[in-house]
VMD Tcl script that builds the backbone (N, CA, C; Angstrom):
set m [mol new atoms 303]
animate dup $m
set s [atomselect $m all]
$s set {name element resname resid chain x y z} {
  {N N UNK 1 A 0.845 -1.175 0.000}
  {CA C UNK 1 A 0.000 0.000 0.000}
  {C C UNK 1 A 0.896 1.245 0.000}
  {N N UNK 2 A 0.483 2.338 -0.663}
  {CA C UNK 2 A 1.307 3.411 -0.883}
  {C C UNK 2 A 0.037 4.417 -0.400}
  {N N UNK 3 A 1.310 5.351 0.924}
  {CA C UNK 3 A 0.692 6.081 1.732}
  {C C UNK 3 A 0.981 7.755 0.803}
  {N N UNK 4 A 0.470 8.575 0.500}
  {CA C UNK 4 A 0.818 9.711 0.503}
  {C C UNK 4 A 0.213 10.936 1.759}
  {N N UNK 5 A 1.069 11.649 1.973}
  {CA C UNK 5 A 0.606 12.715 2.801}
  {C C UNK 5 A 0.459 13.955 2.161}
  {N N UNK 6 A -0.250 14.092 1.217}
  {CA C UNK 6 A -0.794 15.598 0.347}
  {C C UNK 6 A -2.263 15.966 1.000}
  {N N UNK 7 A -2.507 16.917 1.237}
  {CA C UNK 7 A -3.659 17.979 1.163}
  {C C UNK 7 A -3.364 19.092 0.493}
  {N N UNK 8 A -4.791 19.698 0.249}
  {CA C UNK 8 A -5.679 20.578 -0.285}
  {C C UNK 8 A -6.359 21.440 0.574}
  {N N UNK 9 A -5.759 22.946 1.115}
  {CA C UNK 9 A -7.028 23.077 2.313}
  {C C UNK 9 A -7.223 24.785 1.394}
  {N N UNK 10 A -8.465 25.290 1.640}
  {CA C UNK 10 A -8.831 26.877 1.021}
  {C C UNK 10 A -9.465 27.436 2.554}
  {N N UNK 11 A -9.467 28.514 2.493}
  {CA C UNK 11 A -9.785 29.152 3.585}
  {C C UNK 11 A -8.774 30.935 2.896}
  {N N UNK 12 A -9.571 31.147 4.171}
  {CA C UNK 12 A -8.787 32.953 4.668}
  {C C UNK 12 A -7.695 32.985 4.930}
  {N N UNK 13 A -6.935 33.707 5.146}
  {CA C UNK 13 A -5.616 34.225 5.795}
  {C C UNK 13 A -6.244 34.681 7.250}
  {N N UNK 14 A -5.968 34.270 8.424}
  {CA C UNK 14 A -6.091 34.664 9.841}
  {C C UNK 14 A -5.360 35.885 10.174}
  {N N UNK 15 A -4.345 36.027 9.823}
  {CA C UNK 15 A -3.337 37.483 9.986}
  {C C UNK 15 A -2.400 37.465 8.915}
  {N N UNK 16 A -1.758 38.325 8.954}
  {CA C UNK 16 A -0.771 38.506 8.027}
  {C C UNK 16 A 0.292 38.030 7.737}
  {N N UNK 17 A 0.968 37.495 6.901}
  {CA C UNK 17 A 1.712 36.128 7.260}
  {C C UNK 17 A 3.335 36.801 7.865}
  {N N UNK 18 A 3.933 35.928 8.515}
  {CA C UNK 18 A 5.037 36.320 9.453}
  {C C UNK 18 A 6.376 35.913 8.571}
  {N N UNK 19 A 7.344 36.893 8.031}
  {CA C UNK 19 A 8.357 35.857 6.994}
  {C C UNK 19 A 9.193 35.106 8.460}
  {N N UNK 20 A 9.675 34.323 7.738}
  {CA C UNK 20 A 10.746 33.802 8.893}
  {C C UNK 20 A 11.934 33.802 8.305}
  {N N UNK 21 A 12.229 34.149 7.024}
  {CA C UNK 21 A 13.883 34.536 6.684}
  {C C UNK 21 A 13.524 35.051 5.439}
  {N N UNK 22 A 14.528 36.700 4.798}
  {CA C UNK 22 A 14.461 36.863 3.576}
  {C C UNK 22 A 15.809 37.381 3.375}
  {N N UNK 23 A 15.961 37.270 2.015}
  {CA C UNK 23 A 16.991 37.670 1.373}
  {C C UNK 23 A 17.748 39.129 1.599}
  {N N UNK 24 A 18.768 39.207 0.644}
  {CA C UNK 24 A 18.771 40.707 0.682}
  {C C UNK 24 A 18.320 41.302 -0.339}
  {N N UNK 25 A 17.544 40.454 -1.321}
  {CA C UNK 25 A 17.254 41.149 -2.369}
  {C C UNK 25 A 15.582 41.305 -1.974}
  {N N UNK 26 A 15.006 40.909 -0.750}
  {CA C UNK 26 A 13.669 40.786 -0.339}
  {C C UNK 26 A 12.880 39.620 -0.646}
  {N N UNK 27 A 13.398 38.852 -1.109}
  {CA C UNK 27 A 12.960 37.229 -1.653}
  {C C UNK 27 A 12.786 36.953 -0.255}
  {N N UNK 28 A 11.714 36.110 0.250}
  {CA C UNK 28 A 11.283 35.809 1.045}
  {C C UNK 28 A 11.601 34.097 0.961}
  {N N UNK 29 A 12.131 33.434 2.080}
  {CA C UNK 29 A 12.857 31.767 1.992}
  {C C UNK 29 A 11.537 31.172 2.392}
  {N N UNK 30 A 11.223 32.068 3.408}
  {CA C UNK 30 A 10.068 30.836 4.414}
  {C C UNK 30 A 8.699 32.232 5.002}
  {N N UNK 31 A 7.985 31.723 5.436}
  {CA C UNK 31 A 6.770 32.454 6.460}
  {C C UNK 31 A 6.164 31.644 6.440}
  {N N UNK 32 A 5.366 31.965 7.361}
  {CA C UNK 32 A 4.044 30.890 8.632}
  {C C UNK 32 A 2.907 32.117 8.400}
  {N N UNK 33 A 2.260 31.472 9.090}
  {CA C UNK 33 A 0.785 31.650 8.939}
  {C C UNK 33 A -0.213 31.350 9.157}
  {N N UNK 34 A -1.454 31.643 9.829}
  {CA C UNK 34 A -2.812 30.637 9.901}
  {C C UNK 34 A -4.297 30.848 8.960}
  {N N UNK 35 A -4.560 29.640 8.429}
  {CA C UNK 35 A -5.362 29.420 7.556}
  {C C UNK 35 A -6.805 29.570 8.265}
  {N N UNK 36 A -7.834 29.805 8.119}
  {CA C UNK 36 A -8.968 29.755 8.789}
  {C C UNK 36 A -10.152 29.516 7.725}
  {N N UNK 37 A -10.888 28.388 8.424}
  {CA C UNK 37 A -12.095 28.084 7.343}
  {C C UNK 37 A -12.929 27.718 8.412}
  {N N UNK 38 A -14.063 27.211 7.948}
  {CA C UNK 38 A -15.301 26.906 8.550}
  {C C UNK 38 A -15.441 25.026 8.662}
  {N N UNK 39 A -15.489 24.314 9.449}
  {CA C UNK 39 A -15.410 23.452 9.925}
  {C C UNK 39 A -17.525 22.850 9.902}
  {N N UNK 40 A -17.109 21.465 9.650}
  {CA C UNK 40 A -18.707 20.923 9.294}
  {C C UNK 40 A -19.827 21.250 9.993}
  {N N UNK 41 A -19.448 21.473 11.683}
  {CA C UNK 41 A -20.358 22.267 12.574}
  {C C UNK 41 A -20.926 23.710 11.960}
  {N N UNK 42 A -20.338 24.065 11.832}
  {CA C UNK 42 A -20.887 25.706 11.462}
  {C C UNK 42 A -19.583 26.551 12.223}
  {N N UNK 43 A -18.729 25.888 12.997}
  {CA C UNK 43 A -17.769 26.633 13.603}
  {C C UNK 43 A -16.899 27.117 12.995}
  {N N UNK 44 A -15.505 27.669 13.420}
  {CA C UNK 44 A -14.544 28.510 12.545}
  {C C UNK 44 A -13.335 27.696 13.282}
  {N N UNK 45 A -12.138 26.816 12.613}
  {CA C UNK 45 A -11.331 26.322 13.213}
  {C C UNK 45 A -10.388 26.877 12.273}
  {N N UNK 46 A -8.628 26.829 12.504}
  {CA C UNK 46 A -7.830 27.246 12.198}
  {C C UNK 46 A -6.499 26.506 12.183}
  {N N UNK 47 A -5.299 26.129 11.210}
  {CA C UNK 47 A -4.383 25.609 11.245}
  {C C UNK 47 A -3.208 26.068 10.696}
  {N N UNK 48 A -2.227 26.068 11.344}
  {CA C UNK 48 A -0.928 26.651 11.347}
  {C C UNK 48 A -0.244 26.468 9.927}
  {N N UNK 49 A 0.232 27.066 9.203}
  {CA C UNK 49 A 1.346 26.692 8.029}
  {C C UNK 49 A 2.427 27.504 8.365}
  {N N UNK 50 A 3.552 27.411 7.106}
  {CA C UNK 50 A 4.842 27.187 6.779}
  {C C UNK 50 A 5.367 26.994 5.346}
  {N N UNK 51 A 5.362 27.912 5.079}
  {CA C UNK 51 A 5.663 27.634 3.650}
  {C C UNK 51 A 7.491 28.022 3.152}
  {N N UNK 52 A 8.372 27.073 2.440}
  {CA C UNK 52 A 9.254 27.474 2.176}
  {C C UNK 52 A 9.782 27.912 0.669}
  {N N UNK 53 A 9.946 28.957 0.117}
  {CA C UNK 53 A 9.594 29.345 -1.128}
  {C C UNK 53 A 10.823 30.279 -1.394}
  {N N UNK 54 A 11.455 29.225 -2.347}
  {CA C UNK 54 A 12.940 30.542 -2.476}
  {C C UNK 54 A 12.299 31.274 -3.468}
  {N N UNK 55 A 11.008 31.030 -4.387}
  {CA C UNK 55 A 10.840 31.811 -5.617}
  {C C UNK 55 A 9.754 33.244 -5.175}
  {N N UNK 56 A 9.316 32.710 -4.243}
  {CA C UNK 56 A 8.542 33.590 -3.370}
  {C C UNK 56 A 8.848 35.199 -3.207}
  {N N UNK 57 A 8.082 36.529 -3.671}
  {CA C UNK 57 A 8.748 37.513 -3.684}
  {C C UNK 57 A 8.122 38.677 -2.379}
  {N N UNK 58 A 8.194 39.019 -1.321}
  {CA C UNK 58 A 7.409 39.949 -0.846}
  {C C UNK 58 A 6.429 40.396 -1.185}
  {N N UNK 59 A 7.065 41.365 -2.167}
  {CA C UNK 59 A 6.174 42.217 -2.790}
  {C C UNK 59 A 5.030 41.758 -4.085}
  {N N UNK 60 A 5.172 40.079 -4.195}
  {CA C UNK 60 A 4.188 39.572 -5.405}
  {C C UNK 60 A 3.001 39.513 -5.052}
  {N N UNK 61 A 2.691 39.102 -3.634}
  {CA C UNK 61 A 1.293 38.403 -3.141}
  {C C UNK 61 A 0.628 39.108 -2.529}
  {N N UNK 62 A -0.503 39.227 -2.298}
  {CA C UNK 62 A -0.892 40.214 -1.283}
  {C C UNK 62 A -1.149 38.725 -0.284}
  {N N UNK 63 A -0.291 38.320 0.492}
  {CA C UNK 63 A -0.695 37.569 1.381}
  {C C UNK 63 A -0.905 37.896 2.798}
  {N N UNK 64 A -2.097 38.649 2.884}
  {CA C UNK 64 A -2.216 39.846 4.350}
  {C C UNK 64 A -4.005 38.854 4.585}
  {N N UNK 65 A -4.197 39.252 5.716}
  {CA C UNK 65 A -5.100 38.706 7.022}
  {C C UNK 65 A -6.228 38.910 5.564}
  {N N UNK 66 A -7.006 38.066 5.610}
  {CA C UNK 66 A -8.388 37.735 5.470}
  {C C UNK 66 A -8.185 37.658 3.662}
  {N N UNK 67 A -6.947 37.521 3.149}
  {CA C UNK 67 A -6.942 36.901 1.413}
  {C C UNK 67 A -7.730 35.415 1.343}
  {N N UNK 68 A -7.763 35.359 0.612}
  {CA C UNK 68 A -9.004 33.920 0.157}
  {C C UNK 68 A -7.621 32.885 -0.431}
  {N N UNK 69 A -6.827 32.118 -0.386}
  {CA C UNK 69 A -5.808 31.151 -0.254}
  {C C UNK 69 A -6.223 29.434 -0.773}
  {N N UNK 70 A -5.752 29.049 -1.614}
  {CA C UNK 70 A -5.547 27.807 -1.448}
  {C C UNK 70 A -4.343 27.371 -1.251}
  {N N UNK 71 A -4.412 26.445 -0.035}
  {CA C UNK 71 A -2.862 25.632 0.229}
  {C C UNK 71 A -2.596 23.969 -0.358}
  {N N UNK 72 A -1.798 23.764 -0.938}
  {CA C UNK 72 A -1.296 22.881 -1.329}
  {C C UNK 72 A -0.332 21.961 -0.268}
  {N N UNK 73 A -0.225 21.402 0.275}
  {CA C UNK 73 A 1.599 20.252 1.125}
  {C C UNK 73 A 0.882 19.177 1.500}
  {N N UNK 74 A 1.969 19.440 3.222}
  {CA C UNK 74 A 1.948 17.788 3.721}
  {C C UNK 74 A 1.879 18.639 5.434}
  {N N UNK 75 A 0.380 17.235 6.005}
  {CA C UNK 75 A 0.718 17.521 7.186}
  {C C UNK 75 A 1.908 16.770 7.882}
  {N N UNK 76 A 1.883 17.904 9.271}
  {CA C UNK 76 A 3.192 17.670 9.919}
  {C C UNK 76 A 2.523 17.995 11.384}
  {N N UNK 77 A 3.425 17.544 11.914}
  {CA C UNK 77 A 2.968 17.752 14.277}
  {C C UNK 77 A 3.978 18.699 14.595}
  {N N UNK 78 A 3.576 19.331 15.578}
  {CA C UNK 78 A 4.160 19.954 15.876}
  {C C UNK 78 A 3.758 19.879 17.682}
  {N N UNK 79 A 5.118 20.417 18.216}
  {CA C UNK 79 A 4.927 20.235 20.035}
  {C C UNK 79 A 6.209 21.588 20.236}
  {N N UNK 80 A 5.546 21.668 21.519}
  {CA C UNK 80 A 6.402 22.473 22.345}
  {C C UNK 80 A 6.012 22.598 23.849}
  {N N UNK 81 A 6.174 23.883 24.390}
  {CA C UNK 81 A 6.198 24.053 26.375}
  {C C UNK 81 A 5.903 25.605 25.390}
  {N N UNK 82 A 4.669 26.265 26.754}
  {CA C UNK 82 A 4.498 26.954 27.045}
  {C C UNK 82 A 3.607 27.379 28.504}
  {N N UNK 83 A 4.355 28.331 29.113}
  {CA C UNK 83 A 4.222 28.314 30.535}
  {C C UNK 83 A 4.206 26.889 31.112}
  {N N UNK 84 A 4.730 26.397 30.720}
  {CA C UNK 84 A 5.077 25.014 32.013}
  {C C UNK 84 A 4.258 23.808 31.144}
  {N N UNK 85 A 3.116 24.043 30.080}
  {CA C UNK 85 A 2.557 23.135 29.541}
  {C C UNK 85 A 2.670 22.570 28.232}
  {N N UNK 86 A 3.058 21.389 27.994}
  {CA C UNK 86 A 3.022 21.182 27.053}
  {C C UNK 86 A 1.970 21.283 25.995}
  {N N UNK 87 A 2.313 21.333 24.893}
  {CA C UNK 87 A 1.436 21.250 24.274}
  {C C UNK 87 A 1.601 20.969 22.342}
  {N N UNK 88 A 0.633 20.731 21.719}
  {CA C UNK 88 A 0.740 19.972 20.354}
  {C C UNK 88 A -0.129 20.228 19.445}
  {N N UNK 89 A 0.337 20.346 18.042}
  {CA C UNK 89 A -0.569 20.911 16.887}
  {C C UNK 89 A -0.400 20.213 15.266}
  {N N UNK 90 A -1.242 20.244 15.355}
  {CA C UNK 90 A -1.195 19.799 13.447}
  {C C UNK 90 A -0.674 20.901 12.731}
  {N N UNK 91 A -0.012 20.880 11.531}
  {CA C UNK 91 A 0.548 21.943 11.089}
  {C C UNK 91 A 0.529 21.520 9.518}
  {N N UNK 92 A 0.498 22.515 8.590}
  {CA C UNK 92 A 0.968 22.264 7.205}
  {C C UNK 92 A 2.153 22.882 6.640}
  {N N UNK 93 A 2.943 22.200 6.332}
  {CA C UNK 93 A 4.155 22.407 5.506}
  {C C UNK 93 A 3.236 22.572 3.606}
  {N N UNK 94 A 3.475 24.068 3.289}
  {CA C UNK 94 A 3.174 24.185 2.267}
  {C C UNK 94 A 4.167 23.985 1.170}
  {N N UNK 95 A 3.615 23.386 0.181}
  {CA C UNK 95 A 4.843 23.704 -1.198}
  {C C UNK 95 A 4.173 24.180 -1.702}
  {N N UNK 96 A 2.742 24.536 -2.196}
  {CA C UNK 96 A 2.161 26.338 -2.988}
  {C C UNK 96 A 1.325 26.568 -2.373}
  {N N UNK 97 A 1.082 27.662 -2.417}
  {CA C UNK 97 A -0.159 28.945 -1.965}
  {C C UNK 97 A -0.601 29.581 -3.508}
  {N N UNK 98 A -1.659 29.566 -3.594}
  {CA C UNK 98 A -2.526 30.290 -4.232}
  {C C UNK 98 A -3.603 31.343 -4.301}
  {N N UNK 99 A -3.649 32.257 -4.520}
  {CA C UNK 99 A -4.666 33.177 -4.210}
  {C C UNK 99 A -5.894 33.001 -4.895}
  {N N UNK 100 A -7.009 32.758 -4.084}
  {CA C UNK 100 A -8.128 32.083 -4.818}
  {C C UNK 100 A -8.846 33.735 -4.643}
  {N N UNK 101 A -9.667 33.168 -6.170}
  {CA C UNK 101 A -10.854 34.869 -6.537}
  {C C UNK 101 A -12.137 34.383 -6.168}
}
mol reanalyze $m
mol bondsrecalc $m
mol representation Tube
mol addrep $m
C-alpha cells in the first residue's frame, strides 16, 4: 500500500503572514501563517502553516489577514512548552499557496 501525505485546504488568511527569513534582495525563503475556514459544525477552526519558497517575492502576493488562499503540502505535528505546559498541533508544511478569486 502506498501512503501519501498531500492535502488541499482553502480558507482565509487569519493574519498577516510572518516571513521567517528573507533575502537581501527581499525574496522571502520561508513564512508561517494561519489558515482559517469553517469546519462541518458551522464553527470557525484554524491551522498553522509554513511555507518554504525561495521563488517567493514579498512584494508579489498580497498575502495579508483575510486573502481567500488555497494551500497545497503535507501535514506535519508539531509540540512544544508553554508556561510550564506542554502542548501539540497539526501543522501544514506548504509547497504552494494560491490566491483564490
Amino acid at each position: 500500500m502506498n501512503i501519501k501525505n498531500e492535502v488541499t485546504l482553502t480558507g482565509r488568511l487569519a493574519d498577516d503572514v510572518e516571513p521567517i527569513h528573507k533575502r537581501s534582495d527581499n525574496t522571502l525563503i520561508g513564512f508561517r501563517g494561519r489558515l482559517g475556514y469553517t469546519d462541518p459544525k458551522g464553527g470557525t477552526g484554524w491551522i498553522s502553516f509554513t511555507c518554504w519558497s525561495p521563488s517567493q517575492n514579498e512584494d508579489d502576493a498580497p498575502l495579508q489577514k483575510g486573502a481567500s488562499i488555497e494551500i497545497k503540502g503535507a501535514l506535519g505535528f508539531d509540540s512544544w512548552e508553554k508556561d510550564g505546559q506542554k502542548r501539540q498541533a497539526v501543522t501544514l508544511v506548504a509547497t504552494s499557496i494560491t490566491i483564490a478569486e
